[in-house]
C-alpha positions in Angstrom: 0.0 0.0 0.0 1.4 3.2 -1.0 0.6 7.1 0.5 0.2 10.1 -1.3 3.2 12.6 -0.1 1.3 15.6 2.0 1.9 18.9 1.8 2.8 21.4 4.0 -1.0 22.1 4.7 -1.0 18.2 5.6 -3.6 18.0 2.5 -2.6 14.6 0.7 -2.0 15.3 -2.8 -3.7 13.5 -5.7 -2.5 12.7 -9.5 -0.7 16.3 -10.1 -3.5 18.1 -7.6 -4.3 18.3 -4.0 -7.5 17.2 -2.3 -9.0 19.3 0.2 -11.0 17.6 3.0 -14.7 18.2 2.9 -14.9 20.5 6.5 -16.4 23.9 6.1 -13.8 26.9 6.2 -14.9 29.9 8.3 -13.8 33.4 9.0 -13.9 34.5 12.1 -13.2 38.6 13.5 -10.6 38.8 16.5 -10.2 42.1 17.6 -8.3 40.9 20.4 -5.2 39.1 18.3 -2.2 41.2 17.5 -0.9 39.1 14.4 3.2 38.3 14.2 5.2 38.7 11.1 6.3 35.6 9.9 10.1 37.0 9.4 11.4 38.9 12.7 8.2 37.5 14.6 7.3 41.2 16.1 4.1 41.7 16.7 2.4 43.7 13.7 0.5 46.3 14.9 1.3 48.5 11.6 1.7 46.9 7.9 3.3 49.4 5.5 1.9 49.7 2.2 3.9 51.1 -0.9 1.8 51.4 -4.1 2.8 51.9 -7.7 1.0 52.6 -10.9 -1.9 55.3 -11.3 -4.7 52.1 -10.9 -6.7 52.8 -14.0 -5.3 51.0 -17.3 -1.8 50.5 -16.1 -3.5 48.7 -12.6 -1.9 49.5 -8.8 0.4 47.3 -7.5 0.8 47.1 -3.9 3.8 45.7 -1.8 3.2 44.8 2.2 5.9 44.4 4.5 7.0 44.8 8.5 7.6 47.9 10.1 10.1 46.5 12.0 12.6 44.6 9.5 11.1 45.8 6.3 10.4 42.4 5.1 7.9 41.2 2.6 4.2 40.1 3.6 2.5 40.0 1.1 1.5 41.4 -2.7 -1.6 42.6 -4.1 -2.8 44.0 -7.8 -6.0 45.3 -8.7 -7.3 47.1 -12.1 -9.8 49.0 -13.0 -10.6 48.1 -16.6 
């Protein structure tokens, strides 16, 4: 009998895929959490934000990172045509 490798999420993965189990996925507001970023594990009170593009036909991009070791979170893009 063989197993499927799992990923990091512990999902097993299927032919060139991965299955997700079949529990609901909620989101839930806490107020009372400070969140900790993942690099210098500070707590993040603050994200910065830097922006670039005028967000119309070119699109905004958006870069998040710590205020504390001015690492990376996270990456956004949005357009409006």
């Amino acid at each position: 009998m063989s197993l499927a490798p799992a990923n990091h999420m512990g999902h097993a993965m299927a032919q060139g895929g991965v299955t997700m189990p079949d529990m609901p996925f909620s989101v839930v507001k806490r107020d009372d959490l400070v969140p900790r970023c993942p690099h210098c594990a500070q707590e993040l009170a603050d994200v910065y934000m830097r922006t670039k593009g005028a967000g119309f036909v070119e699109g905004k991009n958006v870069l998040y990172f710590c205020h504390h070791c001015l690492k990376v979170l996270g990456f956004g893009q949005s357009r409006m045509i």
